[in-house]
C-alpha positions in Angstrom: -11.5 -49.8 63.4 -15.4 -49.0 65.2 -17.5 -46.7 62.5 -16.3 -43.6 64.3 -13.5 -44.2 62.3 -14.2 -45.2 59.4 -16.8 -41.7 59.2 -13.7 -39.5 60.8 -11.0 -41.0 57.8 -13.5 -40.5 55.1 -14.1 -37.0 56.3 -10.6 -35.8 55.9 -10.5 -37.7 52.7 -13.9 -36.1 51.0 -13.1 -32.7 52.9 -9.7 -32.3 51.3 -11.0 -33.7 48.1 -13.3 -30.6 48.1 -11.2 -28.2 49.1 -8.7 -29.2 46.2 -11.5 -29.0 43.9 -12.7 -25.3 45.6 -9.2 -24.0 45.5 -8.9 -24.5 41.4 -12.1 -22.5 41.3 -10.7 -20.1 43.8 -7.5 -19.7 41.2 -9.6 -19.4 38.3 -12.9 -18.1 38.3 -14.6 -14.7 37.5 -13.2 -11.9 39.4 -17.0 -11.6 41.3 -16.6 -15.5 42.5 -13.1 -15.4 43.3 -13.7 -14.4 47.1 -16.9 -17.2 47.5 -14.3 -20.4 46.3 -11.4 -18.5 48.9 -14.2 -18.5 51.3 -14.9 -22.2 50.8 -11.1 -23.4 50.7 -10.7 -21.5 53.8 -13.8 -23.0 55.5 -12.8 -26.7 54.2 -8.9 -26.1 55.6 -10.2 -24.8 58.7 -12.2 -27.9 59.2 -10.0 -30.4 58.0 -7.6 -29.0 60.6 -10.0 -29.3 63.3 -11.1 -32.5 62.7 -7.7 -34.1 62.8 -6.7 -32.6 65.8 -9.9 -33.4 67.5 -10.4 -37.5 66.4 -6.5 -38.5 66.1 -3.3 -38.5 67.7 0.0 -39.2 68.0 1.4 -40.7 64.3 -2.1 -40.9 63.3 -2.1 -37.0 62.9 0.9 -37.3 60.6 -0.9 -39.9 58.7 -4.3 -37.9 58.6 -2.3 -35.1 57.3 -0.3 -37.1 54.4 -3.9 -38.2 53.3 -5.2 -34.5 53.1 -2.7 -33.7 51.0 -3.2 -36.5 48.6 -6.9 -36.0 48.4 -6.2 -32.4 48.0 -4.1 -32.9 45.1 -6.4 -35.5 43.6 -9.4 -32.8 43.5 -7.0 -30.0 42.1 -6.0 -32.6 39.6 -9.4 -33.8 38.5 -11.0 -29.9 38.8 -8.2 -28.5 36.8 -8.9 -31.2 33.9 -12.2 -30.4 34.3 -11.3 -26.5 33.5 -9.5 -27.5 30.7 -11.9 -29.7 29.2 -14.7 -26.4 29.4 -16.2 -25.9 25.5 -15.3 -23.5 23.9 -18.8 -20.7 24.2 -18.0 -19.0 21.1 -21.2 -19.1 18.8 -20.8 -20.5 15.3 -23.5 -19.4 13.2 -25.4 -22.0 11.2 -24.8 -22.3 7.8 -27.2 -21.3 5.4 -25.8 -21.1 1.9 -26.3 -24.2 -0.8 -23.4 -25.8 -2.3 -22.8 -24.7 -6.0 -24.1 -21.1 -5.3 -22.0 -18.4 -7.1 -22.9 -15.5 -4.3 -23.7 -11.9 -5.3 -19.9 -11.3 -6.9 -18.5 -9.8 -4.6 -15.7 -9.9 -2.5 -15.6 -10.7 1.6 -12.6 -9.6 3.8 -11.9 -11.6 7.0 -9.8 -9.6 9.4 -8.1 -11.9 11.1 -5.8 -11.6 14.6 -4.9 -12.8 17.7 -7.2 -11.1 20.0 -7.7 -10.9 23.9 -11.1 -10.5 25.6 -11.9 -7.1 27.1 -12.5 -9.0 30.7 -11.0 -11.8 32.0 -11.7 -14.9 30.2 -9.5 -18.0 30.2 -11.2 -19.9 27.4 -8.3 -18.3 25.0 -5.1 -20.1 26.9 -7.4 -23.2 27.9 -8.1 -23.9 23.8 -3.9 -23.0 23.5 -3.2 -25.6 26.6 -4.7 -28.0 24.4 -3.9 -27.6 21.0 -0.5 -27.9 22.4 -1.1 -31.1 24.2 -2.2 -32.3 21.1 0.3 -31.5 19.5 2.8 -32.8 22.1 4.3 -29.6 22.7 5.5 -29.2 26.4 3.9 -25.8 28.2 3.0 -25.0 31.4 2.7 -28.6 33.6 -0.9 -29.6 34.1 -1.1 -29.1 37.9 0.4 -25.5 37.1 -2.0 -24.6 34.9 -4.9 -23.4 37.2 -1.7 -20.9 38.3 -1.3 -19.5 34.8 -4.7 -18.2 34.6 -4.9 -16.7 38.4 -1.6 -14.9 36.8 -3.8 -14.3 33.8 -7.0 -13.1 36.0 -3.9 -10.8 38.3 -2.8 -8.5 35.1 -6.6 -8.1 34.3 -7.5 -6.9 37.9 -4.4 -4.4 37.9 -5.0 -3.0 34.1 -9.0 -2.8 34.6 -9.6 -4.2 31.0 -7.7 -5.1 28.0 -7.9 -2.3 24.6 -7.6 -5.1 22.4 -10.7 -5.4 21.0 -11.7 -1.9 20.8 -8.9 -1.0 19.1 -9.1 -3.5 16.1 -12.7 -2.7 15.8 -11.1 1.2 14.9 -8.6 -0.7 12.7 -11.1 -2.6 11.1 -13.6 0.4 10.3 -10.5 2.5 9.3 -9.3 -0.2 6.9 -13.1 -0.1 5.5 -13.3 3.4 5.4 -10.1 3.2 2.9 -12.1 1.5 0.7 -14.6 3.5 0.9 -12.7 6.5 -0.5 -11.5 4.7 -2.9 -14.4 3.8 -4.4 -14.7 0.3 -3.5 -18.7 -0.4 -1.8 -18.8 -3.7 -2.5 -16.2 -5.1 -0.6 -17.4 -6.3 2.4 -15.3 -6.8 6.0 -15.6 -9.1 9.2 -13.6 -9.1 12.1 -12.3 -12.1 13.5 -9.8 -13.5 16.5 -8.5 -16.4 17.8 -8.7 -15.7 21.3 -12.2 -13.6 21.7 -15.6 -14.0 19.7 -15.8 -14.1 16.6 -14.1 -16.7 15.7 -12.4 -17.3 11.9 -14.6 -20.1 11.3 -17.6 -18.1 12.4 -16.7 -15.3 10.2 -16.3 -17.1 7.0 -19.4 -18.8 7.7 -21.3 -15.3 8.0 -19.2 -13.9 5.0 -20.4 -17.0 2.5 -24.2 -16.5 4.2 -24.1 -13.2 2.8 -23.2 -13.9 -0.4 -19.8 -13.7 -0.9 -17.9 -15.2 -4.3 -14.5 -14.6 -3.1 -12.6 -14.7 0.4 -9.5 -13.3 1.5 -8.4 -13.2 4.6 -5.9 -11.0 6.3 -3.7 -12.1 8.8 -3.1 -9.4 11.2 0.0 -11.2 12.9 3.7 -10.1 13.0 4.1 -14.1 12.0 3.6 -17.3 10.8 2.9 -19.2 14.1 1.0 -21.8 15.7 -1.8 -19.0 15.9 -2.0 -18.5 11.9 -1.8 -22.5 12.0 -4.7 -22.4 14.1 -6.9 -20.3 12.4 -6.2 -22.1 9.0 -7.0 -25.0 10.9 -10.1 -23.1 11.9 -11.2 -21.5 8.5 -10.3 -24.9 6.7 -13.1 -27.0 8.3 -15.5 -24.7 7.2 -14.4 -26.5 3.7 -15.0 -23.4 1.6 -13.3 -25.4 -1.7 -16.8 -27.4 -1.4 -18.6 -23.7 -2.4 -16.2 -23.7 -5.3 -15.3 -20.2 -3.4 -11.7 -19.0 -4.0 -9.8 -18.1 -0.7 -6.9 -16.1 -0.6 -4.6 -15.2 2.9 -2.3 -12.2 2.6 1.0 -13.7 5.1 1.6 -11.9 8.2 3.5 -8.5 8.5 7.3 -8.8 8.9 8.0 -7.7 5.3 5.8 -4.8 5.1 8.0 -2.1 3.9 5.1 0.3 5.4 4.6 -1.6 8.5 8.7 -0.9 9.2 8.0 2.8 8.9 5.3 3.1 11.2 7.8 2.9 14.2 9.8 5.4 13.0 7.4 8.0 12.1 5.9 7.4 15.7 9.4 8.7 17.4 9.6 11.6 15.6 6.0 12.6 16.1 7.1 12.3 19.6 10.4 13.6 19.9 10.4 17.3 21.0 13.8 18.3 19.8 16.1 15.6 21.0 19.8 15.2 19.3 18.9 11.9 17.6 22.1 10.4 18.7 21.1 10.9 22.4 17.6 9.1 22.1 17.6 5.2 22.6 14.9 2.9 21.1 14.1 -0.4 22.2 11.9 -2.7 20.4 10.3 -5.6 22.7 9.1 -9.1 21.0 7.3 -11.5 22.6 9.4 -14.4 22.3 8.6 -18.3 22.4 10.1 -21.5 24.3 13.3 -22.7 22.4 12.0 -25.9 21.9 8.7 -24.2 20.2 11.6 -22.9 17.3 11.3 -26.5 16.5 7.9 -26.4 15.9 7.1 -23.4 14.7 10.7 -21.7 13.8 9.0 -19.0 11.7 7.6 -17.3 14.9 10.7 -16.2 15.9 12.5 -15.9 12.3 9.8 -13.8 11.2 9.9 -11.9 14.9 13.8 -11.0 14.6 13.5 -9.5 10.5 11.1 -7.6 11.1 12.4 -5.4 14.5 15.9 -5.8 12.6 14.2 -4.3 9.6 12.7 -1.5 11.9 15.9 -1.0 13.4 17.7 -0.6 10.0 14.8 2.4 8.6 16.0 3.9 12.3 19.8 4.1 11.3 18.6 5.4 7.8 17.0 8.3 9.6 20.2 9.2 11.1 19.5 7.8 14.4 22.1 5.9 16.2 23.1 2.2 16.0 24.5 2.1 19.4 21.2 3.3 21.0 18.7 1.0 18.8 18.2 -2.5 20.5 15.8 -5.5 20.6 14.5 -7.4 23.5 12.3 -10.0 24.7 9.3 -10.2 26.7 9.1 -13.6 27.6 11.6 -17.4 27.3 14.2 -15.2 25.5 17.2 -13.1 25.9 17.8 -10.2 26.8 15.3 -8.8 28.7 14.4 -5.1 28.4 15.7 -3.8 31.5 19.2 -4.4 30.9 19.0 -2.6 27.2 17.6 0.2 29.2 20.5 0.5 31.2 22.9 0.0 28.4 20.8 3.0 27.0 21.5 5.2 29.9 25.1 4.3 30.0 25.6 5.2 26.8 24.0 9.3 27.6 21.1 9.2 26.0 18.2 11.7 27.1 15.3 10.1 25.9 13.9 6.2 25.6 11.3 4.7 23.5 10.3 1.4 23.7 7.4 -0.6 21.9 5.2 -4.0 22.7 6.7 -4.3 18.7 5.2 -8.0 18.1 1.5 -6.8 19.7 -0.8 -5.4 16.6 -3.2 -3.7 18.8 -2.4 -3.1 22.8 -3.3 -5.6 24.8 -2.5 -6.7 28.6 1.4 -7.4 27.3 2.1 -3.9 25.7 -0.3 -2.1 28.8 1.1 -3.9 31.7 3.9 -6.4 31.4 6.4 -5.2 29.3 6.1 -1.4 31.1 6.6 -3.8 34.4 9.8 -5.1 33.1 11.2 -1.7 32.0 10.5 -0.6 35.2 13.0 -2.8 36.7 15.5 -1.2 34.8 18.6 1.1 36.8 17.8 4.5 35.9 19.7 6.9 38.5 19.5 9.9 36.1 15.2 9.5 35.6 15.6 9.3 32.1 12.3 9.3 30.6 11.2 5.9 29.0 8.2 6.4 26.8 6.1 3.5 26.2 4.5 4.0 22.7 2.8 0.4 22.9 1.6 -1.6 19.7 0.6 -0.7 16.2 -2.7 0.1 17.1 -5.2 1.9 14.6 -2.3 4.1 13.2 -2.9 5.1 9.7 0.6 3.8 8.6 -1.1 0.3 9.9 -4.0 0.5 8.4 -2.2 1.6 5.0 -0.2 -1.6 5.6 -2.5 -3.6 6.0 -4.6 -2.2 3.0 -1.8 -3.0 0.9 -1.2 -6.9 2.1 -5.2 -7.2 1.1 -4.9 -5.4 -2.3 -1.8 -7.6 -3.0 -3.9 -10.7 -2.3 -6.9 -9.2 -4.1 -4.8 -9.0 -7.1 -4.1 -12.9 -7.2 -7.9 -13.4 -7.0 -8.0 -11.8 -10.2 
């Protein structure tokens, strides 16, 4: 083999090297870059291509070719564990406060949920991609991964930008405000998420900086899941015990009594006269991987008593069993289209559906699960109203109120 060669093989193996690596990028990067890393794979394909078909022939094409796609694979491979081994950019604030010191007395609320950034951002599912490999719990193969987030990056293009965070900031100053009115101006609140800035940890860490003698944190989650695991797991290595600071979390909301009502309420303020026996309601969870149950079975124990719950304070306002359904959003069945059309078989005039596992609305409850109604048979155009997630309802808010009193109370 002359040096022409040698330089033509190592071409097609650095060129498709690159272009593995480019195309990664391509998959996952910000919405402004996207069309630079196409530009590149496109560029690097074109000239692997013509370099093969210029410098070999006959079964040394085939070869050259079975080469470019091993390279190409190796730099997806290596790029995509590169992705997933970005830090996580979150700030955490330094902490300030001695050991030993008592505070200022008073009390410090972390609100605490899942969140989703406003813009695209992957740094949310690459931290979940490796807790869970951690953890040893099979999701999402690793060469499929850079797939996930373009999937991830897609639902953000079509919805424009995720409500999530705006609306728990209006939850957060409504639940404040409640104090407020009640007297209470000493309690003080921080908003927190596991998925966007700031983080749990960074939010107890502010809350003891400013003085606080007592923590309680409020887990605005349907469940206990890997995601309250997490942010205990968060919060804990802040070691607050060393403070001699009492913390206190308030559970998720399946059994809120209040939280139940909310869905009902919401019907009838938008009902406009319907026969309740001709309106269907379908309440969409978001559903985990079987083998997850194993893991973490509460997600979707907690998941299926609370929509049954809902779906019993339904019956009790005279609505109809028959026409009062769950469904599932993701790994689980049944989906919500076929509910739908179990709905319209059955006559009714008017659906309502909610994202009922989603406490604030989020790329699920304005884009996917409105998707998979949409695939529904509906021959007659009944009219399916999507009235979303919790969101900064006052029944919410109220619920939420009470889970903090309740762990207030155990604070003494």
């Amino acid at each position: 083999m002359n040096s022409i060669d040698v330089i033509s093989w190592t071409s097609v193996v650095v060129l498709s090297i690159l272009m593995g690596v480019a195309y990664v990028r391509f998959l996952t990067a910000h919405p402004l870059r996207m069309g630079l890393y196409m530009f590149f794979s496109t560029i690097l394909l074109a000239s692997i291509g013509v370099l093969v078909y210029a410098k070999f022939d006959g079964w040394q094409i085939l070869f050259a070719v079975g080469i470019s796609l091993v390279g190409f694979v190796a730099g997806f491979g290596w790029m995509t564990k590169r992705l997933l081994a970005r830090d996580d950019p979150r700030p955490i604030p330094e902490m300030i406060r001695q050991k030993g010191d008592p505070g200022l007395g008073h009390t410090a609320v972390i609100y605490f949920t899942h969140g989703e950034p406003e813009t695209y951002d992957p740094i949310g599912w690459i931290n979940q991609f490796n807790e869970f490999d951690e953890q040893k719990i099979s999701f999402v193969p690793l060469l499929a991964r850079p797939f996930f987030i373009f999937n991830l990056r897609k639902s953000y293009l079509r919805v424009g930008r995720s409500e999530h965070r705006r609306t728990h900031i209006r939850m957060i100053k409504a639940l404040e405000g409640e104090f407020r009115e009640a007297g209470d101006h000493t309690t003080r609140f921080y908003l927190s998420f596991l998925d966007d800035n700031p983080r749990p940890d960074a939010a107890v860490i502010q809350a003891l900086n400013d003085g606080a003698s007592r923590l309680v944190v409020a887990e605005v989650f349907v469940s206990d899941s890997n995601h309250t695991l997490e942010g205990k797991h968060l919060i804990g290595k802040v070691s607050v015990e060393e403070f001699g600071i009492p913390i206190v979390y308030t559970g998720p909301m399946y059994d809120s009594e209040t939280m139940h009502g909310l869905f009902v309420e919401r019907v009838k303020s938008h009902m406009k006269g319907t026969d309740k026996s001709k309106v269907g309601i379908l309440l969409v969870g978001h559903g985990q991987p079987d083998e997850w149950d194993r893991e973490f079975a509460t997600e979707t124990e907690h998941e299926l008593l609370f929509r049954n719950k809902i779906l019993d304070r339904f019956e009790q306002a005279d609505f109809h069993r028959k026409n009062l359904s769950l469904a599932w959003m993701e790994f689980k069945e049944p989906k919500p289209a076929p509910k739908i059309e179990e709905f319209i078989m059955n006559g009714v005039e008017e659906i309502y559906y909610f994202s009922a596992a989603i406490s604030a609305d989020a790329l699920h409850s304005q884009y996917d699960v409105p998707l998979l109604i949409s695939k529904a048979r509906n021959p007659r155009n009944i009219p399916t109203v999507n009235l979303g997630a919790w969101n900064d309802d006052p029944i919410a808010v109220q619920a939420i109120k009470e889970k903090v009193h309740a762990a207030m109370a155990k604070l003494g």
